[in-house]
C-alpha positions in Angstrom: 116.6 86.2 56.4 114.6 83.6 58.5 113.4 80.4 56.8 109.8 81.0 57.3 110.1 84.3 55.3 112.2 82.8 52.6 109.8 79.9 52.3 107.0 81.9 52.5 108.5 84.3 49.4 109.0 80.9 47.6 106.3 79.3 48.4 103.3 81.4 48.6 100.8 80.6 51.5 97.6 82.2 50.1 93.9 80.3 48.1 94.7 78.6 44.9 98.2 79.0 44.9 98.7 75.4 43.8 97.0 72.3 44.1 97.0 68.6 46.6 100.2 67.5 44.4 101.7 70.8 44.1 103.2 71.0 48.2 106.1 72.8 49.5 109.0 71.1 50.4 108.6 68.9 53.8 111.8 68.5 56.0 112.4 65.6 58.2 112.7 65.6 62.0 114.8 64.5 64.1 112.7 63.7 67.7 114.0 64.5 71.2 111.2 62.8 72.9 109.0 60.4 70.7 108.9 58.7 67.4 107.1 58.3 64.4 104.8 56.2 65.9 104.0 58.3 68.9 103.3 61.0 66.2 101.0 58.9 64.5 99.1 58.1 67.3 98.2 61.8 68.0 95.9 62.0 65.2 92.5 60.2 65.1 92.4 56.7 62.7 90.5 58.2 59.9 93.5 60.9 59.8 96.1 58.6 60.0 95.7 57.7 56.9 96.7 61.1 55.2 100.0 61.6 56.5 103.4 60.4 57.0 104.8 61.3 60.4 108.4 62.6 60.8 108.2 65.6 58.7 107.3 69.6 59.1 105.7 70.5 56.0 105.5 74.2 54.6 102.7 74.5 52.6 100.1 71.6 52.5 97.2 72.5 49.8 94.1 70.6 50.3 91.0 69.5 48.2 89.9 73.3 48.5 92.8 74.6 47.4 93.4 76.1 50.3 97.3 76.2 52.0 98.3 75.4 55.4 101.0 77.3 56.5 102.7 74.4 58.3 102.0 70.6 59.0 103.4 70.4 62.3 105.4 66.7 62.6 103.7 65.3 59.4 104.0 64.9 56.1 100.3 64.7 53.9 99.9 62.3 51.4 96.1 62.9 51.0 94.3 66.0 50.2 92.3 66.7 53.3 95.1 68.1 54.9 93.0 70.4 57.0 92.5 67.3 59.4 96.3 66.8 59.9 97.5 70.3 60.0 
C-alpha cells in the first residue's frame, strides 16, 4: 500500500475530523535545491508566520476545521493553514 492511502486510512482528510492542534504527522525534507530559508521566502510575510519550513505535512486542520490534504514543504504552527497549504 502507498503512503498516501495508508495515511489517508489513518488519518482521515474530511470537515471536522480534528481540530488546529490535532495534525497528522509532518515529515522532514531533505532539499536538493534550496533550504529552509528559500522556502520561507515563498510565502508572503503575514504567512510566514504560521509555518515552519522543512516539513511535508499530511493533514493540516485549520480554524474551520477544515483539513488540508498536504502542506507542501511546511510545517503549520498556526491555525490558518489554508494560507500556507
Amino acid at each position: 500500500m502507498t503512503y498516501c492511502v495508508v495515511m489517508s486510512q489513518t488519518h482521515p482528510v474530511r470537515y471536522n475530523v480534528g481540530s488546529c492542534s490535532n495534525r497528522g504527522p509532518s515529515i522532514p525534507v531533505v532539499y536538493d535545491h534550496g533550504d529552509t530559508e528559500t522556502t520561507r521566502q515563498l510565502y508572503g510575510p503575514n504567512s510566514r508566520n504560521e509555518f515552519q519550513p522543512g516539513f511535508i505535512t499530511f493533514r493540516a486542520i485549520n480554524n474551520e476545521r477544515a483539513a488540508m490534504a498536504i502542506c507542501s514543504g511546511v510545517k503549520p504552527t498556526g491555525c490558518n493553514t489554508e494560507h500556507v497549504s
